[in-house]
N, C-alpha and C positions, 0 to 999 in steps of 0.2 A: 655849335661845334665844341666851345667847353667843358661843355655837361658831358657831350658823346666820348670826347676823349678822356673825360675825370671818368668815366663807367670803363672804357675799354681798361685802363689802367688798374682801377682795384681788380677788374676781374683777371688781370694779368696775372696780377699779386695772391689771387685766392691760388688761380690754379698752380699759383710757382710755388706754394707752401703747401706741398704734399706731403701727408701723413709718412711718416718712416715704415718700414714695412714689418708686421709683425716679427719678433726672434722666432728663429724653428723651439719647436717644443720640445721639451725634456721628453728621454725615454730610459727605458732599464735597461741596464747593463749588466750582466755578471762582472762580479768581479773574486770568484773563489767559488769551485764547483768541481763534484766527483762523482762519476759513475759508481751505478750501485751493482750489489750482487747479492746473492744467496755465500754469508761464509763459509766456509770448509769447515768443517767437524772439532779440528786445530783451533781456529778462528771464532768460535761460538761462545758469548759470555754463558757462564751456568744457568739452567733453567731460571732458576729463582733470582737471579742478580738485580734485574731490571724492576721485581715486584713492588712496586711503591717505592722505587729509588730516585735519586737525583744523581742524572749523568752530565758529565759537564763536559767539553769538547772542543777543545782551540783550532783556529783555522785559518792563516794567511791569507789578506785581502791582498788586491794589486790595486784595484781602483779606488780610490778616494770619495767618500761623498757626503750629505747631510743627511740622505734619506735611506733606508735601509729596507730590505725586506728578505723573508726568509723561505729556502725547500726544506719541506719533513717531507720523507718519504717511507711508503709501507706498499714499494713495491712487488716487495717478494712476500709479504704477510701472506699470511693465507688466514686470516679472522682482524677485525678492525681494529685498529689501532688507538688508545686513549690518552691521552697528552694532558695532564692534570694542567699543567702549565709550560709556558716556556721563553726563557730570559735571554738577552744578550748585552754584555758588557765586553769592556776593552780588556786584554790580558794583563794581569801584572808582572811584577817582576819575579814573584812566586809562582811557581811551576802550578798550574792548576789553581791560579786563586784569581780575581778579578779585583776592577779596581770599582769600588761599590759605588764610588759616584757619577760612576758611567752606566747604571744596570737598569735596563729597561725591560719593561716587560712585554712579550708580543700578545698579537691576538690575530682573530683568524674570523671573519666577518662579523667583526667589535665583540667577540668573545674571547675570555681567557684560556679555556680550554679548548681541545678540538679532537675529533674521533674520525681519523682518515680509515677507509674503505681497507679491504684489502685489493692489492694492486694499483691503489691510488698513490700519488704524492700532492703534496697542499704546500699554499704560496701565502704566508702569513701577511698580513698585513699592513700599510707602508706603513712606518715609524719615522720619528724622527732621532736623528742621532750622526755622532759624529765622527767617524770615522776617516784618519788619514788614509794615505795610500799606504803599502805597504806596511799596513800596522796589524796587531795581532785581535782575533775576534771570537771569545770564548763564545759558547752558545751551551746553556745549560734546560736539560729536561727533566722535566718532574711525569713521569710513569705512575699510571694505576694501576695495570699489568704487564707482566712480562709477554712481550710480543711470543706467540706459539712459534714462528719461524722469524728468525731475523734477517732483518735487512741493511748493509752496509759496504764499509768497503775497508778489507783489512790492511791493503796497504799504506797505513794513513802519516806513516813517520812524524807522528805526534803523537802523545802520552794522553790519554783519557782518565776520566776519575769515576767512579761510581761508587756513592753512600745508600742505605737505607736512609727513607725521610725527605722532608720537602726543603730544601738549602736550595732554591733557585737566586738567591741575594745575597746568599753566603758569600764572604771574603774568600774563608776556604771549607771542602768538604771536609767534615771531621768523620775519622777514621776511614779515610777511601782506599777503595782499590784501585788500580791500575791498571790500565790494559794499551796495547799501542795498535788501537784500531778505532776505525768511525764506524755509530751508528745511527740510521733514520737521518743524520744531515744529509743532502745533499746539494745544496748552490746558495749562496749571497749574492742579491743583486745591489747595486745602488742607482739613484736618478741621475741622469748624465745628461751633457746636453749634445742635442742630435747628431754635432758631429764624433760624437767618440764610441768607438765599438770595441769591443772582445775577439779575442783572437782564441780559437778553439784550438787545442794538439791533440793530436792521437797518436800512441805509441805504443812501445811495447814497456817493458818493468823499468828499462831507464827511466822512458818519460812519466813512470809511475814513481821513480826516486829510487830504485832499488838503490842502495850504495849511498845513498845520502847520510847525511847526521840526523838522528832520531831530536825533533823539535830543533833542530838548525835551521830549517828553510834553505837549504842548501841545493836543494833539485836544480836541474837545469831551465826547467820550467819558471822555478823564482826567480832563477837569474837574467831570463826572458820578459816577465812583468818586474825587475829593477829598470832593463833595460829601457823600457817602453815606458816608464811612466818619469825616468832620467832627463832635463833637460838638452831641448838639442843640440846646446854648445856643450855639452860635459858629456857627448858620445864619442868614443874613440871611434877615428875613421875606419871604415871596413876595409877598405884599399890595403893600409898596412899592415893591418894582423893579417889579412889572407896574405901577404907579401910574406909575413915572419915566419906564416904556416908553410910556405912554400918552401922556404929555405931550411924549414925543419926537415921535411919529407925530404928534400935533396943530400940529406948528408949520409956520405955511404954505408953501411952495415958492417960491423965488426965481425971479421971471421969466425967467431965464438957463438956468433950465434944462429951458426949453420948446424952446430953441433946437438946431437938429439938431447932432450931433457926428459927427465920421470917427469908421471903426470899430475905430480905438485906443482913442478915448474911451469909445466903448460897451462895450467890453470890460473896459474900468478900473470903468469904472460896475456893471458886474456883478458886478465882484469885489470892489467894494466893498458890492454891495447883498448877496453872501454870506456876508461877512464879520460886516455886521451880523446876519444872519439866525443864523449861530454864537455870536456875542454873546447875543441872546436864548436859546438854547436853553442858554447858560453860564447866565444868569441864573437861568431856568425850573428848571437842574437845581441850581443853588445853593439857591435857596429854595424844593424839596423838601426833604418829611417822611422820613425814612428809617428812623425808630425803630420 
């Protein structure tokens, strides 16, 4: 009966030290990403700009992570697209320069270069690198040709660079031009762990930034991933901003301004009644839950 009970007893002990249960597995997250387009005729770098140049391209992350991966897209190409190279480093404090000892180079199934389709877009491959939340993330391309039709997105309220020559490492382009448009970027993912997701918007030119500060990061949209990526004790409660907002909309209207204006004025007056209208959705997305 000792023996029987020493055996029931370890096996008590085996089964009661059960292995912990695997963590969920990391998956990809966007965390910075633009719809693409054919630009307007207005919108179109010159033929020649892109010919063996280095374009270099800043782009506000929301998500934080270690692992990085990148969209080139040459959806609207209409002939394939050649990527001699292409780099990503952390922005500096110079408008278009990087900080060199952040500058990694991608690649795209373990090659440096890559020749998207036309109508294709391609997912570089994972790196490693280290990017906070809310931190800025140049992404610089070295072109063998000027794409015949471009692909981008002009409303990028960020400052571009484009030199003739290969500066994908460069601190900065020497003698660049400038333009305030994105192109072939389109999305940054990082590795997250399974429970954290992306939250897609779709709007109209607000939620594209019209009105914003050119390289501010000022959109509504930024102020929605500060929001969300904010600790949950440093969110202001939702309850009383809509309370403050209430008491705004409650306050009577001044007789003056029943009276007709030229349509200078109406026009102010609109941009002023949008501006408030981003204000609220600042608000709204500030005092979201996001845990």
């Amino acid at each position: 009966m000792r023996r029987l009970g020493l055996a029931l007893a370890v096996l008590m002990a085996v089964t009661g030290a059960r292995a912990a249960p695997p963590a969920p597995p990391a998956h990809w997250v966007g965390s910075w990403a633009t719809p693409q387009q054919i630009p307007e005729p207005r919108n179109v770098l010159p033929p020649e700009a892109l010919k063996g140049a280095t374009l270099r391209q800043t782009v506000h992350l929301s998500l934080g992570g270690k692992t990085l991966r990148v969209h080139i897209s040459n959806v609207f190409g209409v002939e394939p697209l050649h990527i001699l190279s292409a780099h990503i480093a952390r922005a500096s404090l110079i408008l278009g320069g990087i900080d060199t000892g952040t500058d990694r180079a991608l690649t795209f199934s373990g090659r440096g270069d890559v020749t998207i389709p036309a109508g294709a877009d391609y997912i570089s491959d994972p790196v490693a690198f280290d990017a906070p939340p809310l931190s800025d993330l140049a992404i610089s391309l070295h072109y063998d040709a000027a794409p015949t039709q471009q692909t981008g997105h002009p409303g990028s309220r960020a400052t571009s660079f484009y030199t003739p020559g290969d500066f994908v490492s460069a601190s900065e382009l020497p003698n660049a031009q400038s333009v305030e448009h994105w192109y072939q970027i389109e999305g940054v993912d990082v590795l997250a762990p399974a429970n954290v997701a992306a939250v897609a918007v779709l709007g109209d030119s607000i939620t594209d930034g019209h009105g914003a500060t050119t390289n501010g990061n000022d959109r509504w949209t930024d102020a929605l991933g500060a929001a969300s990526s904010a600790p949950a004790h440093r969110r202001p409660q939702q309850g009383h901003r809509r309370r403050q907002g209430a008491a705004r909309r409650a306050r009577p209207q001044r007789a003056g301004a029943l009276r007709p204006r030229r349509a200078g004025a109406r026009r102010g007056q609109m941009a002023d009644r949008a501006r408030r209208h981003q204000r609220s959705l600042f608000a709204d997305a500030r005092g979201a839950d996001f845990a």
